[in-house]
C-alpha positions as CSV (number, residue, x, y, z in Angstrom):
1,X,73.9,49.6,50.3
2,X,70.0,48.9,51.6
3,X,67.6,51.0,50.0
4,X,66.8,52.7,53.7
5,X,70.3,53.9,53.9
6,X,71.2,54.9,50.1
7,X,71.8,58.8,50.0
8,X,71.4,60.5,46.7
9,X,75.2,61.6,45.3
10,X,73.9,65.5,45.9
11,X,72.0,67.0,48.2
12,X,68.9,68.4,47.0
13,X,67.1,71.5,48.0
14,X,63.8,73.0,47.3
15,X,63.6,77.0,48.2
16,X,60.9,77.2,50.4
17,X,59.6,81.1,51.9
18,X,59.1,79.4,55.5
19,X,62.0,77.7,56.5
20,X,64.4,79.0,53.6
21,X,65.3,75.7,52.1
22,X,64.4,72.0,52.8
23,X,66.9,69.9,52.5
24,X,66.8,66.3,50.9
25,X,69.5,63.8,51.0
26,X,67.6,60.4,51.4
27,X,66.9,58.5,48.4
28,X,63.6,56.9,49.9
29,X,62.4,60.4,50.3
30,X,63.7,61.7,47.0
31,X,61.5,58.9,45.1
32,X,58.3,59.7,47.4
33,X,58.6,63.5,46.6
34,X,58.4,62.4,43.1
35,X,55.5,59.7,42.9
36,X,52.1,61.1,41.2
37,X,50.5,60.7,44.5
38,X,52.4,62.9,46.3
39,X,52.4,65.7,43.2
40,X,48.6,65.4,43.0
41,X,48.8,67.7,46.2
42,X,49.9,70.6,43.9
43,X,46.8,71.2,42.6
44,X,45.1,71.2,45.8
45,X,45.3,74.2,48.1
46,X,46.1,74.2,51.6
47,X,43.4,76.6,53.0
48,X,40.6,76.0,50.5
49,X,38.2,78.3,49.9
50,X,40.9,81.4,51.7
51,X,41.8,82.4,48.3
52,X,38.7,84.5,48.1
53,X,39.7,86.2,51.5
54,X,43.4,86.6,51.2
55,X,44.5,86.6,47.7
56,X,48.2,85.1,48.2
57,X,46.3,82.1,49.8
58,X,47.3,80.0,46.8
59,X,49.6,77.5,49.0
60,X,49.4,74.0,47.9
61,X,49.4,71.0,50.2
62,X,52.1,70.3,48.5
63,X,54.8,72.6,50.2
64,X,52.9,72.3,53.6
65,X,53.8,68.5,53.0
66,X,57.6,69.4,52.4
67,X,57.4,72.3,55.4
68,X,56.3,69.8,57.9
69,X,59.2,67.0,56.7
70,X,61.5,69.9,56.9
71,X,60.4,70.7,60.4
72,X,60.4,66.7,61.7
73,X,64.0,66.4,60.0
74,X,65.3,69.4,61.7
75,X,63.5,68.3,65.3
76,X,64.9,64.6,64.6
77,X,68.7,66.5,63.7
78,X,68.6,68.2,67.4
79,X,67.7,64.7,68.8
80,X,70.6,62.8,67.2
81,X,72.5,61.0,70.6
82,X,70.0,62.1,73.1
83,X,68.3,59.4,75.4
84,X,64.9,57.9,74.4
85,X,65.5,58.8,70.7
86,X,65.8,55.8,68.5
87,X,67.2,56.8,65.1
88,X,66.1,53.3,63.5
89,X,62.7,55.2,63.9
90,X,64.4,58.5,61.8
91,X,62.8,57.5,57.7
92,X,60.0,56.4,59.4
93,X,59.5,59.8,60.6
94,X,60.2,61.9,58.0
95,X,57.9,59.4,55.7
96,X,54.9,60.3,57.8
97,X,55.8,63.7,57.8
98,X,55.6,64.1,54.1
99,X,52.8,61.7,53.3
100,X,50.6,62.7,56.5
101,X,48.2,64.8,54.4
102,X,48.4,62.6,50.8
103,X,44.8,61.4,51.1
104,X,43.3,65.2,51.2
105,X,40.4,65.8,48.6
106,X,39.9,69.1,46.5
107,X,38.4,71.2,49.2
108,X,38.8,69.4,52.1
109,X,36.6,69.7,54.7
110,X,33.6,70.8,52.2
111,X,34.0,67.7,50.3
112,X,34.6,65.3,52.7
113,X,31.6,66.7,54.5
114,X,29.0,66.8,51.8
115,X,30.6,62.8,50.2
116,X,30.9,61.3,54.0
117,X,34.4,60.8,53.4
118,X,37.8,60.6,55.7
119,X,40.8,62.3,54.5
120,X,42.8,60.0,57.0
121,X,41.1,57.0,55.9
122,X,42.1,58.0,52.1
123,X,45.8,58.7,53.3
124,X,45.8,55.0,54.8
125,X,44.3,53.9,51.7
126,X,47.0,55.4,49.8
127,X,49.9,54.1,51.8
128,X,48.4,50.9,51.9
129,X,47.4,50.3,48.7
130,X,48.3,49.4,44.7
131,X,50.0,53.0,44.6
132,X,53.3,54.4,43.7
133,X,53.3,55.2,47.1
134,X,53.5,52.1,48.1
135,X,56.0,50.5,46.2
136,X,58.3,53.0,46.8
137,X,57.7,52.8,50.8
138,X,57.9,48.7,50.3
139,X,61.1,48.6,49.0
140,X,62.1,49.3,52.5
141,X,60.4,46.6,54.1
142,X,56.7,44.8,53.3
143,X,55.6,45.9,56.5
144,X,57.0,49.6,56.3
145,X,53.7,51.2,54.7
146,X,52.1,49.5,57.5
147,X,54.1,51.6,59.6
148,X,53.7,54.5,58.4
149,X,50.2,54.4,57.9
150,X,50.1,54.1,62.1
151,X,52.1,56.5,62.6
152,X,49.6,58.9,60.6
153,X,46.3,56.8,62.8
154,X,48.4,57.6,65.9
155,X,48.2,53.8,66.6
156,X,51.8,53.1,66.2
157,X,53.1,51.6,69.5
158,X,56.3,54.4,70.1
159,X,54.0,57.0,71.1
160,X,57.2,59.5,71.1
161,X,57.2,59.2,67.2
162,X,53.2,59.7,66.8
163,X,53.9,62.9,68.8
164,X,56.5,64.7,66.5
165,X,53.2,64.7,63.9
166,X,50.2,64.7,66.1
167,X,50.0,66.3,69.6
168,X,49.5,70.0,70.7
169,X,52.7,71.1,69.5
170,X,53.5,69.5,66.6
171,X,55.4,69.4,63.3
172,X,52.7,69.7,61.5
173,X,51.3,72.5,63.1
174,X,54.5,74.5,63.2
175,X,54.7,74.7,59.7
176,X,50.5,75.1,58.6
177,X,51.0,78.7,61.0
178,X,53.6,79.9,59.8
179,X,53.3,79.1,56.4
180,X,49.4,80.3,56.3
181,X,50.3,83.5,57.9
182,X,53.0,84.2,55.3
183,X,50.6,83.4,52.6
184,X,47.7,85.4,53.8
185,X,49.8,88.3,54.9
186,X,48.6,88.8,58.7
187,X,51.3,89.1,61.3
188,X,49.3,86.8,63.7
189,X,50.9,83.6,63.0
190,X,54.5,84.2,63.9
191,X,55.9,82.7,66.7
192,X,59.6,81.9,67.5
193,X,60.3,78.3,66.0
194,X,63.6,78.5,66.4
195,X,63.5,78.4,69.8
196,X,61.0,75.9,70.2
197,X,62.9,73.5,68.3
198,X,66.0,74.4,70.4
199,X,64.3,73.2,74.0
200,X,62.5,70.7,72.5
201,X,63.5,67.2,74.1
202,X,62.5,63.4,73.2
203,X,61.2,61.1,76.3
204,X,59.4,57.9,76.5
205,X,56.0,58.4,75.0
206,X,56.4,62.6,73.6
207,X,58.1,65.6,73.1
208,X,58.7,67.8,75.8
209,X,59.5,71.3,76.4
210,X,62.4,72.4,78.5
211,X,61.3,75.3,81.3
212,X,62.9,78.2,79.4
213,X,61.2,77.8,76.3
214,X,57.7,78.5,78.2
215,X,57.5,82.0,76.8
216,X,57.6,80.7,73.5
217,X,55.2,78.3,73.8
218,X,53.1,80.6,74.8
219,X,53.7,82.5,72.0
220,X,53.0,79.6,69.4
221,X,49.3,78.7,71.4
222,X,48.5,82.6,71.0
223,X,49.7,82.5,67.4
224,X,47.3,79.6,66.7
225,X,44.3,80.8,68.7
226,X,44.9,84.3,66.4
227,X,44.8,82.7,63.5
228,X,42.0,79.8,63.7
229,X,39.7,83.3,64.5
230,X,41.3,86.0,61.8
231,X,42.0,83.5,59.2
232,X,41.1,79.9,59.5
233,X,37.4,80.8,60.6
234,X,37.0,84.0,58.4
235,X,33.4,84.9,57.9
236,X,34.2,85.1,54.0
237,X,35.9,82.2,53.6
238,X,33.4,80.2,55.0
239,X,30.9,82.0,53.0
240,X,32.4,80.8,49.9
241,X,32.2,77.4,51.6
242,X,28.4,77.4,52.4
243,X,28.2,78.3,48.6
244,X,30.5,75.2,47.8
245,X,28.7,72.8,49.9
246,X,25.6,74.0,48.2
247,X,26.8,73.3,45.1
248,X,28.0,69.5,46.1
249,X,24.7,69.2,47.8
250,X,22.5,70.4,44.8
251,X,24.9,68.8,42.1
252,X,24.0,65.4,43.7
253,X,20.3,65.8,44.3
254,X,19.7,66.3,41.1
255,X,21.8,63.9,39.7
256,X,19.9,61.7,42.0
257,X,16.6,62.8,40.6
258,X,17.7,61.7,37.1
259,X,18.4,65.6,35.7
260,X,20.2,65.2,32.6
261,X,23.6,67.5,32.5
262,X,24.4,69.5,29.7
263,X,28.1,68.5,31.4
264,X,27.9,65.3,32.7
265,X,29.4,65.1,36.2
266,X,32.0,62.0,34.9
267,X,34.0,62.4,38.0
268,X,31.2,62.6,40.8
269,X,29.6,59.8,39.9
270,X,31.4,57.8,42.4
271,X,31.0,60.0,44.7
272,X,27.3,60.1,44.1
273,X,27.0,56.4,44.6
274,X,28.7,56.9,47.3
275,X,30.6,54.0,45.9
276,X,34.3,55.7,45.4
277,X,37.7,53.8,44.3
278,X,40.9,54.6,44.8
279,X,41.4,55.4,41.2
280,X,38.5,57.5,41.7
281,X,39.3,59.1,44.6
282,X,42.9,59.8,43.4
283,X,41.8,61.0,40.0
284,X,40.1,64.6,41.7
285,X,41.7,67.7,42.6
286,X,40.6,71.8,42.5
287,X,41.0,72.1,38.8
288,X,39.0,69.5,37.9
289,X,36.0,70.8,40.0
290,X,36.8,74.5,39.2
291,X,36.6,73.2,35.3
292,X,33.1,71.2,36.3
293,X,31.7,74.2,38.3
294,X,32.6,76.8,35.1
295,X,30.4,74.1,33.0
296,X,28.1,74.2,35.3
297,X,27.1,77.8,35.2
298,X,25.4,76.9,31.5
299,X,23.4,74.2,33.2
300,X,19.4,74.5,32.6
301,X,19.0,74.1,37.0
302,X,18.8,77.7,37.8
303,X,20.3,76.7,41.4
304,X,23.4,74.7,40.1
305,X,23.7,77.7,37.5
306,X,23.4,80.5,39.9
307,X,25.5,78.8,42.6
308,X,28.3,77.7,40.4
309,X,27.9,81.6,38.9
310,X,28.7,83.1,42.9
311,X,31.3,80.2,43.4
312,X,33.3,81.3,40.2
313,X,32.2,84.8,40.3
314,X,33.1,85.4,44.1
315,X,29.5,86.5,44.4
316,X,29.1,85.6,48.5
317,X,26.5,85.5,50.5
318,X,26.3,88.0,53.1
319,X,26.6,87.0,56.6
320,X,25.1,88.7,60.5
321,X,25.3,87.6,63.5
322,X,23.2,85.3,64.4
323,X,22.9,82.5,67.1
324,X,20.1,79.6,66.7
325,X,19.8,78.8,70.1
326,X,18.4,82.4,71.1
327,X,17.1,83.4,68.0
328,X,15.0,80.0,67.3
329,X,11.7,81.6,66.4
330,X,13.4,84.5,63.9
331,X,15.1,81.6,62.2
332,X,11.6,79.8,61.6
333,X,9.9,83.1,60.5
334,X,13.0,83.6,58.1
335,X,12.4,80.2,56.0
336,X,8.7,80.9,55.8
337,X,9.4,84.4,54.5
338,X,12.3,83.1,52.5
339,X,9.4,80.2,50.8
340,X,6.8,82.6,49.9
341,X,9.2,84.7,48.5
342,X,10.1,81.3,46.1
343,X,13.8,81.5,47.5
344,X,14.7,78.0,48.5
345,X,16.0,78.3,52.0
346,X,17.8,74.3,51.4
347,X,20.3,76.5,48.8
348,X,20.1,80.0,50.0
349,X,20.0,80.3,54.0
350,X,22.2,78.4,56.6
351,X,23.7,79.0,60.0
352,X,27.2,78.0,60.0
353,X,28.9,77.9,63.2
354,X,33.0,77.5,63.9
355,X,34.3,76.7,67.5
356,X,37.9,76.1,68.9
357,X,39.7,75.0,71.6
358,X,43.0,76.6,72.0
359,X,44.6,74.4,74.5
360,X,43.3,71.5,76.4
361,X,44.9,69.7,79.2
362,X,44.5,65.6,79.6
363,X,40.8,64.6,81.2
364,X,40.9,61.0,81.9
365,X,37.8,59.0,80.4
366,X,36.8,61.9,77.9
367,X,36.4,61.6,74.3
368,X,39.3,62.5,72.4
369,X,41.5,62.9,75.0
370,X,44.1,65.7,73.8
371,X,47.8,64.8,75.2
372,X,49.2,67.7,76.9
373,X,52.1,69.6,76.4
374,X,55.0,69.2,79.5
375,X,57.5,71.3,80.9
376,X,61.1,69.8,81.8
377,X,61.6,71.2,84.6
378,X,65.3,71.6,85.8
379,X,64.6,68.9,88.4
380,X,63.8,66.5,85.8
381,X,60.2,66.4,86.9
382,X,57.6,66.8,83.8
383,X,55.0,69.7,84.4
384,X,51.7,70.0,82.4
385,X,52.0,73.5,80.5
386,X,49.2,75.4,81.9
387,X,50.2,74.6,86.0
388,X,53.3,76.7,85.1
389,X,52.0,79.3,82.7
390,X,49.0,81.7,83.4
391,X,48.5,82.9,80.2
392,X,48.2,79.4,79.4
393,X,45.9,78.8,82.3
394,X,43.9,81.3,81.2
395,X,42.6,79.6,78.1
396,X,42.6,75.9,78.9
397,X,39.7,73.9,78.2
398,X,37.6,77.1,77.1
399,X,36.0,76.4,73.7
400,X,34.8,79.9,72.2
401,X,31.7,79.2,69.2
402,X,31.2,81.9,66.8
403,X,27.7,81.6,64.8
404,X,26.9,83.1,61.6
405,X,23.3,83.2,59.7
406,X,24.7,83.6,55.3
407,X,21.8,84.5,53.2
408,X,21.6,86.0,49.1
409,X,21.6,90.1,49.5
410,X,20.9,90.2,46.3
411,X,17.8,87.8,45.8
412,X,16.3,89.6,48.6
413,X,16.8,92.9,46.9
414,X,15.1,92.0,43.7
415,X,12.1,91.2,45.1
416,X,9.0,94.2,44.7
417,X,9.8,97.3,46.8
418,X,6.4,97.2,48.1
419,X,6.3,93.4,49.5
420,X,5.9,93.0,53.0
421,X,7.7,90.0,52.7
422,X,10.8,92.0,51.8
423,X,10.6,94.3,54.3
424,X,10.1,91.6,57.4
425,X,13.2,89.8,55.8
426,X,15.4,93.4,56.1
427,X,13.6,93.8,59.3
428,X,14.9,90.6,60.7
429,X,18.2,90.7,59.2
430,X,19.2,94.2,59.7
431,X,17.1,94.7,63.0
C-alpha cells in the first residue's frame, strides 16, 4: 500500500470542546500531527494577548489547527460523489488544513509587526524546507509540499480547493469562531455549523451555498462581525499589545545601541539583525518570551524594566476615545506635556486603531479582491450573497474603524499635585 493511502489499524480521536471529537484515520496525517513543528503550536496561543481579557483564552494554535482539519474533513465527507469534487485532491486538503497556520510566531501579529516578518511566508518556509514537516509530506510525492504550500498562498491552480481554507466562509474561520467564543465565554460567536456544512456544495472554482441555508449564513457573518468588535478588537487586549510591541520595540533599540543585558536576549538576536533562520525562527514560542520578559523586569533600563513589569504584572495602560484625525492638535499638545513631564511618549502614548470589514462583495481591479460568497439557487443559477439577503446587504463593503489613544494612569498620577502639566494632561484626557 502507497504511503497516501495507508490507514492507521485504529482510528484515532482527540476530544475536542468544538466539534466533540476529531477523527483521524490517515497515516500521513497521523505522522504530521506528531512532527515537532506542528507541536511547537502548543505553546503558542491562538488569540495572543486575550488571556488578559478573558481568562479561559488559553487556546493553543494547536487545537485551532486540528478544529479546522476536522471541519475540512467533515466538508470533504459531504462532498464524496458530488460533481466538481475531485477526491485525488482529499490529503491534499486536509494537509493544508492542519499545517495552514504552522509558521505563526509567539504573539502573532505583535511580533511579526515589530520583526517585519510574514507568518505565511514562515508557513511556506516550513513546508518547504529541511523540516520534519517536510519529510513526512514528501513521502507522498517530491512535489507534494509544493502543493501544499499553494494551497496555503492561494496560488494553487483548483481554486475550489484554495476555497475550503481561504474565502469568506471558510474552514478555517468556522472553527477560530466558534472555538474563540467557547474559550472566552461570550455567546456572540455561535452560529449553526451544522447547517452550513449541510448546504454547502463544491463547483468549479469554490464553495457555494444552497438558497436555504441563507439564514444561516447570515447568522455566521453576524457572529463574526460580533466577535472581531467584543473580542478580537477588545480595548484590553490590545492594550496589553501596545505594551508588548513596546517591549519588542525598546528591547531592540537598545540592543542596538550596544546596552549590555543583565539577560542576554540569546533568542532575539536574529531577529534584531533582522537576519532570522529557520532554526531560529522555529526555536521561539510564548514561554520563551514570557521567561525573557520575567528577566527582564531586573534589567538596569527603567523602560524595558517597567514595561516588562505591566506585561507580566497585567498592569495596562488605560485607554479613551480618541480619533487623530479630529483631535490632531490635542495629540501634539499631549507629547509636549508628556516630554516635560520626562515621560517618554515613544514608550508610553500611542493611538491604536482596529478596523473591519464584515463582508465584501467582488470589485473588479481592486486590491485584494475578496471572492464572494454565492447562493445556489434552485434554478441552478449562482447568486452573490448580499443581492439575495438584506441583512447582508446592509453591511457590505462598510468598513467600521474604532480609534483608541492608551497612555500610563499611573505615571501621570505620580507627578506633583500642583503641576500644571498634570492638570492639562487630566484636562485633555478626561475632558
Amino acid at each position: 500500500m502507497t504511503y497516501i493511502n495507508e490507514q492507521l489499524e485504529e482510528e484515532k480521536v482527540f476530544k475536542d470542546p468544538v466539534h466533540r471529537y476529531v477523527h483521524v484515520r490517515d497515516r500521513l496525517i497521523w505522522d504530521l500531527i506528531g512532527t515537532a513543528e506542528f507541536q511547537r503550536l502548543r505553546r503558542i496561543r491562538q488569540l495572543g494577548t486575550s488571556f488578559f481579557t478573558f481568562h479561559g483564552a488559553e487556546h493553543s494554535r494547536f487545537n485551532h489547527s486540528l478544529g479546522v482539519y476536522e471541519v475540512i474533513r467533515r466538508i470533504i465527507e459531504n462532498f464524496q460523489g458530488r460533481e466538481h469534487w475531485d477526491n485525488n485532491e482529499r490529503l491534499l486538503s486536509l494537509s493544508a488544513a492542519l499545517l495552514h497556520d504552522v509558521g505563526h510566531g509567539p504573539f502573532s501579529h505583535s511580533f511579526e509587526k515589530v520583526f517585519k516578518l510574514d507568518h505565511e511566508e514562515w508557513t511556506r518556509a516550513i513546508i518547504v524546507g529541511d523540516t520534519e514537516i517536510n519529510k513526512v509530506l514528501r513521502r507522498v510525492s517530491e512535489d507534494f509540499p509544493k502543493k501544499v504550500a499553494e494551497v496555503i498562498a492561494k496560488t494553487y491552480e483548483n481554486k475550489l480547493v484554495v476555497s475550503l481554507i481561504s474565502s469568506q466562509i471558510d474552514a478555517d474561520r468556522m472553527d477560530y469562531l466558534q472555538r474563540d467564543a467557547f474559550y472566552t465565554g461570550v455567546s456572540y460567536g455561535h452560529f449553526d455549523m451544522e447547517r452550513i456544512l449541510r448546504v454547502m456544495r463544491p463547483t468549479e472554482d469554490q464553495v457555494v451555498i444552497k438558497k436555504s441555508g441563507m439564514h444561516a449564513v447570515e447568522d455566521y457573518i453576524m457572529s463574526r462581525y460580533q466577535m472581531y468588535w467584543q473580542v478580537y478588537f477588545h480595548p484590553v487586549t490590545r492594550s496589553a499589545e501596545v505594551i508588548l510591541s513596546k517591549i519588542l520595540h525598546r528591547a531592540k533599540e537598545i540592543y542596538e545601541a550596544g546596552y549590555e543585558f543583565a539577560q542576554q536576549p540569546t533568542h532575539f538576536f536574529s531577529l534584531f539583525k533582522s537576519d532570522v533562520s529557520l532554526k531560529d525562527y522555529l526555536s521561539l514560542d510564548e514561554s520563551v518570551m514570557m521567561y525573557y520578559f520575567q528577566a527582564w523586569m531586573n534589567e538596569k533600563d527603567s523602560i524595558l524594566r517597567d514595561l516588562c513589569t505591566r506585561f507580566i504584572n497585567r498592569k495596562l495602560f488605560k485607554y479613551i476615545e480618541f480619533n487623530p484625525n479630529t483631535s490632531y492638535l490635542q495629540l501634539v499638545e499631549l507629547i509636549n506635556l508628556f516630554q516635560k513631564a520626562g515621560i517618554d511618549t515613544n514608550y508610553y502614548l500611542e493611538v491604536d486603531s482596529s478596523s473591519d470589514l464584515p463582508y465584501d462583495f467582488y470589485r473588479p481591479g481592486e486590491e485584494g479582491e475578496r471572492i464572494p460568497i454565492y447562493l445556489l439557487m434552485s434554478n441552478g443559477e449562482l447568486r452573490e450573497l448580499s443581492r439575495e439577503s438584506e441583512i447582508v446587504e446592509s453591511i457590505s463593503g462598510k468598513k467600521r474603524t474604532d480609534h483608541k489613544l492608551y497612555y500610563p494612569l499611573d505615571l501621570i498620577e505620580d507627578l506633583p499635585d500642583n503641576s500644571d502639566v498634570k492638570k492639562r494632561i487630566k484636562e485633555i484626557l478626561h475632558g
